[in-house]
N, C-alpha and C positions, 0 to 999 in steps of 0.2 A: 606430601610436601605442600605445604602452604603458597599460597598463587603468589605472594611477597617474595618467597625463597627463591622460588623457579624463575621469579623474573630476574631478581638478585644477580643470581646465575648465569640467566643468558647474555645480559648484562656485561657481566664480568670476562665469560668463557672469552673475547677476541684478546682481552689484552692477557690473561694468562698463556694462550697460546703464543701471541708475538714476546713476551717475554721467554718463555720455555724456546721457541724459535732463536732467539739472538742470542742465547747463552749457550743452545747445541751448534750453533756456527761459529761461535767464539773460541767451542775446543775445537772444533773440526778445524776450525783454522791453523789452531796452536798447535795440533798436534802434525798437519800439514808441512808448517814452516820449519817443526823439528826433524821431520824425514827430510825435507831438502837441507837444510842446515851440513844432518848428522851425510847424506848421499854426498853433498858437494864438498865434504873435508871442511868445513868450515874454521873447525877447532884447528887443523894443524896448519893451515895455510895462513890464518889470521889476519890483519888487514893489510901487510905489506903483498898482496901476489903478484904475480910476474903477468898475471893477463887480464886485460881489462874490457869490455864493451867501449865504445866510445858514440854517439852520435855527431856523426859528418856533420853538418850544419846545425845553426842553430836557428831557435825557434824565433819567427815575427816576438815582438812587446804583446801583441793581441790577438785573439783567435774567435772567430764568431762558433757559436753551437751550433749543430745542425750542417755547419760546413768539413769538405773531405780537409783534414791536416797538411799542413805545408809548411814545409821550412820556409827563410826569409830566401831562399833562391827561387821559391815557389814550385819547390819540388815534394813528394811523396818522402818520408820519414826513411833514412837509411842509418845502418849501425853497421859500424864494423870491430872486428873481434882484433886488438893487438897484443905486440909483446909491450910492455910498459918502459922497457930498457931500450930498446930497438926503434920502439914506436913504427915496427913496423908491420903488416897485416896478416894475421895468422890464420892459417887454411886449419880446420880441426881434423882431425883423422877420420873422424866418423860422423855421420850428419847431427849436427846439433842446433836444435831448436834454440833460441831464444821471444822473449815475451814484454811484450810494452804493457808498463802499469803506472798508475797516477798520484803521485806524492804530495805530499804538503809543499805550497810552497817556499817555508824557510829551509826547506832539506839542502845539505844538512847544515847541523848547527856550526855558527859561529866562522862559515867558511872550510870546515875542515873538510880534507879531500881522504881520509884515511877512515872513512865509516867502515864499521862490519855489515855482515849481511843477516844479523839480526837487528841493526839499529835503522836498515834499510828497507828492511818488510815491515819494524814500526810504524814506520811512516807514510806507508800507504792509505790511500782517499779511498774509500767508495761511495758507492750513493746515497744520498738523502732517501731517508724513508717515504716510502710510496713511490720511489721517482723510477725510473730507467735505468737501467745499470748506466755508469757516469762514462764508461769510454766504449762505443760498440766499433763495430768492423774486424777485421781478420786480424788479430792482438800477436798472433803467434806465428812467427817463421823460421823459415830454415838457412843459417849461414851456406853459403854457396861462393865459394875461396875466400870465406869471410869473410862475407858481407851478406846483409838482407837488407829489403827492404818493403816497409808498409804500407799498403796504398788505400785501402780504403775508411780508415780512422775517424771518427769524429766522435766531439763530445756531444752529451744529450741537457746538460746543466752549466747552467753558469758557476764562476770561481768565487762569488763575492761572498759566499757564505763560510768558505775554509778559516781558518785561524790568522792566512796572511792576506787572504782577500786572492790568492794567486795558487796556480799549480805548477808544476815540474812533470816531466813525463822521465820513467825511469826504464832503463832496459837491464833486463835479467836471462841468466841460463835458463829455461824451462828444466823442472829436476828430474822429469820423465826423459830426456833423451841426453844426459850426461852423469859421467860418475870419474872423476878425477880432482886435482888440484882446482881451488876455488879460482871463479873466474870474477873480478869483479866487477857489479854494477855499472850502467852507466847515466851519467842523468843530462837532462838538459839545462837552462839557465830557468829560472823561473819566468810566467809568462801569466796575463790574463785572459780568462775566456768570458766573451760579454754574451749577451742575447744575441741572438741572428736579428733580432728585432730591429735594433740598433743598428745593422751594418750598413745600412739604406744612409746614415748619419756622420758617417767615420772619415776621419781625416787623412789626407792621403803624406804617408811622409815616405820619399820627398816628393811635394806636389809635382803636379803638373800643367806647361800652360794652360791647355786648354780644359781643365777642370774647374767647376765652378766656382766662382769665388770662398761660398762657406764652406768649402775645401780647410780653406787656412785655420789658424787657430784661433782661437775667440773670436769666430764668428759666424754665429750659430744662423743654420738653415731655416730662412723666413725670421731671424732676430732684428731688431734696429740694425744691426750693423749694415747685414743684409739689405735691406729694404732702400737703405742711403745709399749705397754701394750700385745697386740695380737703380736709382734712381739719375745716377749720374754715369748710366751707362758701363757701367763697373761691373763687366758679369763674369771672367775668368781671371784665372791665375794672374795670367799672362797681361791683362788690362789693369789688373791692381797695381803689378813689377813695373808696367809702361810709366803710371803716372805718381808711381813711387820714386822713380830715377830723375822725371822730368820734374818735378812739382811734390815735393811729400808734402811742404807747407798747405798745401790746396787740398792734400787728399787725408790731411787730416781735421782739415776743415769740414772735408763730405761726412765724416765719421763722424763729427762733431764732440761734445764736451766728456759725454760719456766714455770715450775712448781715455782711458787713464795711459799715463808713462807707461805703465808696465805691462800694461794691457796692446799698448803698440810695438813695443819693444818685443814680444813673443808674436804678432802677428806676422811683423817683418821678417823678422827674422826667421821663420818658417820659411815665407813667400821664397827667400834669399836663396835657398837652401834648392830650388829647382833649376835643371840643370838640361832640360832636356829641349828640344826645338832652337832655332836659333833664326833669328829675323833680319835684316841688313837692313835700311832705310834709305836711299841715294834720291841728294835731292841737286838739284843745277843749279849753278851760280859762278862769279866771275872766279879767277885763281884766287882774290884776296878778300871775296865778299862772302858769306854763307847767309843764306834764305831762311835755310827754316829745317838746320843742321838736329839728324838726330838717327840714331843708329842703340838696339840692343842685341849688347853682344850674345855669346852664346851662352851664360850662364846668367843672363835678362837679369843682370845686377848691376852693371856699369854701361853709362851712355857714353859713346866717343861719335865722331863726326865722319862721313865721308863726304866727298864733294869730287866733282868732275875733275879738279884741279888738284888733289893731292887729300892726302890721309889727317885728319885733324883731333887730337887728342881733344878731352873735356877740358882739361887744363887749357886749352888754348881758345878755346870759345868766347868767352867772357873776354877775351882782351883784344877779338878780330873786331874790322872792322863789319857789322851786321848790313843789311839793306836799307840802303839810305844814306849809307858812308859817314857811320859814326859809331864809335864803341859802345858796347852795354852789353846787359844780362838778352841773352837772345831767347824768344817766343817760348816759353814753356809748355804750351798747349799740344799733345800729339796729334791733337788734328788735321793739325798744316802739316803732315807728309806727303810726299809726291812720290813717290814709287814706293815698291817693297818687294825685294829681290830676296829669294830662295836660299837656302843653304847651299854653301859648295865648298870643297876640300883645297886645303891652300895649293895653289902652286899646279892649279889646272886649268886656267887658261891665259888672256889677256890680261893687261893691268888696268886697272882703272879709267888711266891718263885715255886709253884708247877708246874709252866706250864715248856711243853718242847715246845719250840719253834726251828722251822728251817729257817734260813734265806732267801728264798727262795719260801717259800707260802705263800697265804693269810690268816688269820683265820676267820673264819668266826663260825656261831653258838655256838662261847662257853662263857660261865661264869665264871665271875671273879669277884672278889673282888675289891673296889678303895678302897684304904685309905685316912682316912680324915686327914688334915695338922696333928693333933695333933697325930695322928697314923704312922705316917710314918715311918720305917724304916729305917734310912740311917744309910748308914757301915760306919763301925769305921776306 
């Protein structure tokens, strides 16, 4: 054999092998899917059956690689076995396995909720060549009063190569430890999986205070937005909502030109959406004077006022008499606060009227009273 041939050959030999390779696991699969098909009744039960898998929660919008899987409860992956009439949870007579696997994720088409479970192993994902098998950890468990659940799952590859850019995660009977009427599939909603690289970068929905400003949306970590924001003292959640409520006119001035309409309109409205901490602001002044009125509520969206003297809507701000005994738009600035008292639950302790406040400390440990809209006080 000529030294051209032999090389030819060795040459050639890897890809005739990976071809020979992917066309013996093509039947091996087909003929696979036909023994569970032909074991699990497929034919006579056909897609209306009376038992279905379900997955209890559902999945986050995103999921990093590399990371254990969790529902949006930020729980380990649970499925439960029901009756589809009853919808209620079916114990199986004898232990049966079921098995978490990776779909495309437009499955299935068009919305239909009536797939077979051959249009359903269609649409199974696996790995990219050379890669890692695409979903490692314990795939397979055993209903236990029907229920299982999976706890150490993760993907090895990111979704953006699939045909939707997204995956589905799909639960099935394993055909090894079942043989009666078809039980059918369950799937989740479609979701994406990005690099672990990125989750260092990810936005937290729904934010929270005290998370970094480029938390929010479009506003990327160390971007201009960032850098204005930090330059004006702007470093959390909770400080963007501050001077959002007091001033938006000023803090879109910090952001400057480059913030477009629509580009502010989705960062806001992220910001809005957090919900958690809650800040009270009590400042002293006469019953009919306010200083330097400013209070965010619990969902650091709306400013209303307290004062020593009674409870003061936003509404009513603008039209009291400020310090110096004349009306107007009062101090925008949140840096003229004078105290900043703690959360506490309505309706456990003193009312307002009774506290002595000193402008000049913190309060901390004590009990108050909120009033509800309908109880408010305002002076006459």
């Amino acid at each position: 054999m000529s030294s051209f041939t032999q090389s030819l050959c060795t040459k050639l030999e890897p890809v005739f092998r990976r071809v020979v390779h992917e066309e013996i696991q093509k039947q091996l699969d087909r003929y696979a899917n036909a023994g569970s098909l032909q074991r699990l009744r497929i034919g006579e039960a056909g897609p209306s059956a009376d038992l279905q898998l379900v997955v209890t929660e559902q999945m986050p919008a995103q999921i990093y690689t590399k990371r254990k899987i969790r529902n949006k409860d930020n729980k380990p992956l649970q499925v439960k076995l029901i009756n589809t009439i009853s919808q209620e949870i079916v114990d199986p007579s004898s232990p049966t396995k079921v098995e978490i696997v990776v779909l495309n994720g437009d499955f299935p088409s068009r919305h239909r909720e009536d797939w077979t479970s051959e249009e359903f192993n269609s649409n199974l994902v696996k790995e990219r060549n050379g890669k890692a098998p695409l979903l490692v950890g314990e795939r397979i468990a055993v209903l236990v009063g029907g229920v299982a659940s999976f706890q150490g799952l993760e993907f090895t590859d990111n979704s953006c190569w699939s045909r939707s850019g997204k995956f589905i995660l799909g639960v099935r009977v394993h055909p090894s430890s079942y043989d009666g009427p078809r039980i059918k599939e369950g799937v989740t909603k479609p979701f994406k999986v990005l690099d672990r690289r990125g989750e260092s970068y990810k936005k937290h929905f729904p934010p929270r205070p005290n998370d970094e400003v480029w938390r929010l949306r479009k506003i990327a970590k160390g971007g201009a937005f960032h850098k204005k924001l930090e330059k004006a003292k702007i470093q959390t959640v909770k400080d963007f909502l501050t001077q959002l409520n007091l001033d938006p006119r000023h803090l879109r001035k910090i952001l400057g030109k480059g913030m477009s309409e629509e580009l502010w309109k989705a960062t806001t409205k992220h910001a809005k959406t957090c919900k958690d901490g809650e800040e009270r602001y009590l400042h002293q002044g006469q019953p009919s004077t306010i200083n330097y009125p400013q209070q965010v509520d619990n969902e650091l969206n709306e400013v209303n006022v307290i004062s020593t003297s009674g409870y003061f809507g936003m509404q009513q701000v603008n039209s009291m008499p400020i310090q110096g005994g004349t009306t107007g738009t009062w101090p925008p600035s949140y840096q003229q606060q004078n105290m900043i008292m703690p959360t506490y639950q309505q309706g456990t302790g003193t009312s307002l009227n009774n506290m002595q406040t000193n402008s000049n400390i913190m309060i901390e440990d004590m009990e108050f009273e909120v009033c509800s809209p309908d109880q408010r006080g305002y002076p006459s």
